[in-house]
C-alpha positions as CSV (number, residue, x, y, z in Angstrom):
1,X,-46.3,-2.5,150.0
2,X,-47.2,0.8,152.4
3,X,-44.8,0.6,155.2
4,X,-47.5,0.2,157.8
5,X,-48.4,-3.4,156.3
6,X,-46.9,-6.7,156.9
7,X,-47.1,-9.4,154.6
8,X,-48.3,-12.4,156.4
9,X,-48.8,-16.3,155.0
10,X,-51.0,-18.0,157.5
11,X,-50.0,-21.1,159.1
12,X,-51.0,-24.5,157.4
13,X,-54.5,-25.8,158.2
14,X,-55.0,-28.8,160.9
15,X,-54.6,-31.6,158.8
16,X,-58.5,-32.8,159.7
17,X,-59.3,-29.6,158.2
18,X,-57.5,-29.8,154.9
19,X,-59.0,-33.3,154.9
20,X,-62.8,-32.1,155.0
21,X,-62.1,-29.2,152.8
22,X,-60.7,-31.5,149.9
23,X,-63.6,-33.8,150.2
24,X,-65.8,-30.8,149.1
25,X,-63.9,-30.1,145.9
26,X,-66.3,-31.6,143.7
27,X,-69.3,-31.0,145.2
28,X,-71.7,-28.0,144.6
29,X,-71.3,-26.8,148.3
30,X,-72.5,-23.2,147.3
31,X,-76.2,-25.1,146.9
32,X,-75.4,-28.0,149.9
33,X,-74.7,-25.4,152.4
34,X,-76.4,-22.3,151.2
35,X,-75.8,-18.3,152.0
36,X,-79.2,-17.0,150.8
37,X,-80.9,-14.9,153.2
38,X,-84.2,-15.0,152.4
39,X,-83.4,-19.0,153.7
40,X,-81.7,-18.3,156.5
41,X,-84.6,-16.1,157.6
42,X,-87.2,-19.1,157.0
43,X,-84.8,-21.4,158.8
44,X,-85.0,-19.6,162.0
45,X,-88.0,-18.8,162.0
46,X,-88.7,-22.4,161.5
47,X,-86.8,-23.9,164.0
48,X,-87.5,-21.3,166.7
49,X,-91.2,-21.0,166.1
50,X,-91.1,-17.4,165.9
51,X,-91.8,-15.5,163.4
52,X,-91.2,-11.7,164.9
53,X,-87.8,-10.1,164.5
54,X,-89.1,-6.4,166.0
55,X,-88.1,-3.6,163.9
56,X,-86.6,-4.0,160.6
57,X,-83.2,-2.1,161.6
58,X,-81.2,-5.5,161.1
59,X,-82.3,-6.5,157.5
60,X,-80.0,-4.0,155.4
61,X,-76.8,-4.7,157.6
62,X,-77.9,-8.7,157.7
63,X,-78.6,-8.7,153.7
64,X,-75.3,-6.8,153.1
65,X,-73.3,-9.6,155.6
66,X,-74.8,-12.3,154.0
67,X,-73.9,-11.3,150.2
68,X,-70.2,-10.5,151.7
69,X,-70.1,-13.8,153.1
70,X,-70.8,-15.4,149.1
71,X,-69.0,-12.5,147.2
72,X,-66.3,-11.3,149.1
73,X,-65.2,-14.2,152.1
74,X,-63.7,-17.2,149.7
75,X,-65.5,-19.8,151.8
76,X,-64.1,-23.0,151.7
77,X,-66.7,-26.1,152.2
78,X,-66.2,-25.9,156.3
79,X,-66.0,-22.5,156.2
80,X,-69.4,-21.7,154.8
81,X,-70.8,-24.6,157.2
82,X,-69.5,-22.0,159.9
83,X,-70.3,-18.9,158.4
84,X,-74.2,-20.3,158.3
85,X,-73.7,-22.0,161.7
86,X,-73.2,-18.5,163.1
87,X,-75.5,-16.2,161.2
88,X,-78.4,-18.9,162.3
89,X,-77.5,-18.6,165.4
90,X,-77.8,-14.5,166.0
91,X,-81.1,-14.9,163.8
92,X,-82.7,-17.3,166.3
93,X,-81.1,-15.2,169.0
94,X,-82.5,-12.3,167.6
95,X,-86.3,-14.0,167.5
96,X,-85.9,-15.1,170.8
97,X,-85.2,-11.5,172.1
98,X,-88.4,-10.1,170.6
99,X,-89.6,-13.2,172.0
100,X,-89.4,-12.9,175.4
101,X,-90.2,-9.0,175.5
102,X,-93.6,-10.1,173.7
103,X,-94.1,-12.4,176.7
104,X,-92.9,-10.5,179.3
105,X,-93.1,-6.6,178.6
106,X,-92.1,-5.5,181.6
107,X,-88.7,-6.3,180.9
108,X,-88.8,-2.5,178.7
109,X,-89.1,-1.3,182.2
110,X,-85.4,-2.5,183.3
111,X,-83.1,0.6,183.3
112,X,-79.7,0.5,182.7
113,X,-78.5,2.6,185.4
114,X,-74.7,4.4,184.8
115,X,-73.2,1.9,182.5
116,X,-69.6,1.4,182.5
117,X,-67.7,2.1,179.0
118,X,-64.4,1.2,178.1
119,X,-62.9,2.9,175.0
120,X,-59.9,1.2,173.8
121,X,-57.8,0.1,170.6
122,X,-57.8,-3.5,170.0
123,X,-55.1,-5.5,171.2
124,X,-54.3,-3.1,174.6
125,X,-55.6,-4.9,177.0
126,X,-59.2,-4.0,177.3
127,X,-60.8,-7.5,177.6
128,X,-58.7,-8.3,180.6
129,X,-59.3,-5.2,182.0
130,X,-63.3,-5.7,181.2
131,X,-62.9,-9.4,183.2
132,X,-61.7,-7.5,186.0
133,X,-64.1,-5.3,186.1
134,X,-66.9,-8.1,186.0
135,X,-65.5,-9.7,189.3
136,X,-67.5,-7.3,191.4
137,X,-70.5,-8.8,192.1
138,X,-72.2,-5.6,192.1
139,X,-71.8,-5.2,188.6
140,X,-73.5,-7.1,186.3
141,X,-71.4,-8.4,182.9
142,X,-73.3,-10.5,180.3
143,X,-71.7,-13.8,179.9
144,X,-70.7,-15.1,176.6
145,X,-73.3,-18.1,176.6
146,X,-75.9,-15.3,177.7
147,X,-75.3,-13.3,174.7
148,X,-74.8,-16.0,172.2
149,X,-78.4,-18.0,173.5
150,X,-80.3,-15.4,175.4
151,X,-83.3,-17.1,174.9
152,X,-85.5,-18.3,176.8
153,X,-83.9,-16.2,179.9
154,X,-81.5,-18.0,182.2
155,X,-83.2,-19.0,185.4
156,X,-81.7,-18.7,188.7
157,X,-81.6,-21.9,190.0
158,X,-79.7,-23.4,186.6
159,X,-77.8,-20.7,185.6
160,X,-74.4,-22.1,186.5
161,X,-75.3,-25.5,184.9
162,X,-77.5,-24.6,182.0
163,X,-77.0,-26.5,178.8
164,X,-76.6,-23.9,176.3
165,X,-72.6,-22.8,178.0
166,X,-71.9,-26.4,176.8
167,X,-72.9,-25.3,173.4
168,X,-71.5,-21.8,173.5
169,X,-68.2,-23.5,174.7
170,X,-68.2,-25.8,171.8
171,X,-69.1,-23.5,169.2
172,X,-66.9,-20.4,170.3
173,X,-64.1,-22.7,171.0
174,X,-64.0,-24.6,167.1
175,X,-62.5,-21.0,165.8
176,X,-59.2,-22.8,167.8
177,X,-59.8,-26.5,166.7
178,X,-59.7,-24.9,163.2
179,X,-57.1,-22.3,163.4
180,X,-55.3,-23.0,166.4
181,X,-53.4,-19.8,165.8
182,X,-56.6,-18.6,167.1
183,X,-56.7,-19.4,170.3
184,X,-53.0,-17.5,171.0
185,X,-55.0,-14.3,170.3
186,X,-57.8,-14.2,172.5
187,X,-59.3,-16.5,175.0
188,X,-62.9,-17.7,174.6
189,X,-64.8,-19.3,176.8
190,X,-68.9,-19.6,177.2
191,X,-68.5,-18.4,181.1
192,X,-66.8,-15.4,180.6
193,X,-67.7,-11.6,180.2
194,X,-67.9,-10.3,176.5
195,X,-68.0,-7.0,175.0
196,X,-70.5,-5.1,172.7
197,X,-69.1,-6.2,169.5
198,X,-70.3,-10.1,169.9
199,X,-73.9,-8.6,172.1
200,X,-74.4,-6.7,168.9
201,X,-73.6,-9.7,166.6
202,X,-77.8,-10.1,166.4
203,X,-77.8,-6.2,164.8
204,X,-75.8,-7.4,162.0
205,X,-73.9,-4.0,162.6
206,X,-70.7,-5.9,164.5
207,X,-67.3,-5.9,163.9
208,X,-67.9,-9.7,165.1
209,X,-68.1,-10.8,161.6
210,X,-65.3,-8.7,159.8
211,X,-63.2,-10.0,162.4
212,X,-64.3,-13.7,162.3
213,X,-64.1,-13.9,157.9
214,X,-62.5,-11.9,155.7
215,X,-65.1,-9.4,155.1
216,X,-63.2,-6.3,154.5
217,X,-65.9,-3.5,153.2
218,X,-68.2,-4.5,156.4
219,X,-65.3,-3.0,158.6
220,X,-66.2,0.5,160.7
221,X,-70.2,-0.5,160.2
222,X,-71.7,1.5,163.7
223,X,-73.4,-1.1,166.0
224,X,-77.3,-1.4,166.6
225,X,-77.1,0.5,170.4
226,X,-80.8,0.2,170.8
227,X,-81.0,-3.3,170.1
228,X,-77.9,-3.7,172.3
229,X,-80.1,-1.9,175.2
230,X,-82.9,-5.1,174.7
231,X,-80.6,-6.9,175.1
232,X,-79.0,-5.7,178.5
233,X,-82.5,-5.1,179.7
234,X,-83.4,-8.4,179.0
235,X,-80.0,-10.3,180.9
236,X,-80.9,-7.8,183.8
237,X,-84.2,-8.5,184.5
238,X,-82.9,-12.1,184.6
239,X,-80.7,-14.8,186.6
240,X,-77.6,-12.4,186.7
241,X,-79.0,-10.4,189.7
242,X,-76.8,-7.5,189.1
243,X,-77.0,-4.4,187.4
244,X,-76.0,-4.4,184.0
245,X,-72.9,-2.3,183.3
């Protein structure tokens, strides 16, 4: 073993996982929860109503994902309800972005005026110092709910008690109900500040997913900055009411 790697066992699953996962064993779950993209496209499409997805930047990088996700991730029978769970999810999100520029294309107009960067290695300390950052109210820091369901745009008057941060906090949280090492890593929660690697998970070209499954050859993939720019533009012409940095 190279001297800068570990060797690592990771903990035992929570028993209620173990316990799902074993009822699978002898059922086809490749065909009862299935990784095909051409479906996953259809399914979105079909429960948003939309049928736009803009430019076709995202198909290579989401095609590659998706045959990752079968080939490469060893999905157990919860883990590929996840792994579907999520890439539906940044599908619809990506329709409804196209979405609301189609209905409101003024929203191109928005500029993103001096953004903020912050360059860092992970695990320094950079998402605490990007929550600090976010606490002045003059500088606007899309939410994690915001990112995840950024359609339709959060109004004003509801955006503290909208119903999709309930869902955001359930979904982002189940990463800790099912590894609860998980949650000794990083903090999630639907209200706070997140960085460009989950606002790009809709480009397909995030780290988010190498560093959510075991996904090795998507790691280093460059993000989607121009669809990352809709989607600032979009949160700022919003209920935030703060530049987007």
């Amino acid at each position: 073993m190279p001297d800068d790697q570990m060797d690592w066992t990771p903990p035992p699953r929570p028993e209620w996982v173990a316990r799902f996962n074993d009822e699978g064993r002898h059922m086809d779950i490749r065909n009862l929860v299935p990784l095909d993209p051409e479906e996953l496209i259809a399914t979105a499409r079909r429960a948003t109503g939309f049928d736009n997805f803009g430019d076709e930047r995202w198909r290579e990088p989401f095609h590659i994902l998706v045959k990752s996700l079968e080939e490469e991730a060893e999905l157990n029978f919860f883990g590929r309800l996840m792994a579907r769970s999520d890439v539906l999810n940044w599908l619809k999100a990506l329709l409804g972005i196209r979405a609301a520029f189609q209905a409101a294309p003024e929203i191109a107009d928005e500029v993103i005026d001096r953004p903020l960067f912050i360059a860092a290695v992970p695990r320094s300390g950079s998402s605490i110092l990007f929550e600090l950052l976010s606490l002045d109210p003059d500088l606007g820091s899309p939410l994690q709910w915001e990112m995840m369901f950024p359609y339709p745009p959060p109004e004003k008057a509801s955006f503290a008690t909208d119903p999709r941060i309930e869902a955001c906090q359930h979904l982002i949280t189940q990463w800790g109900r099912v590894a609860p090492s998980f949650s000794s890593i990083h903090q999630m929660d639907a209200r706070l500040p997140n960085e460009c690697i989950f606002a790009q998970a809709a480009c397909f070209t995030s780290e988010y997913f190498p560093s959510q499954f075991q996904l090795p050859k998507l790691h280093g993939i460059p993000g989607d900055q121009g669809r990352l720019g809709l989607l600032l533009r979009l949160l700022q012409a919003g209920a935030a009411g703060a530049a987007m940095a």
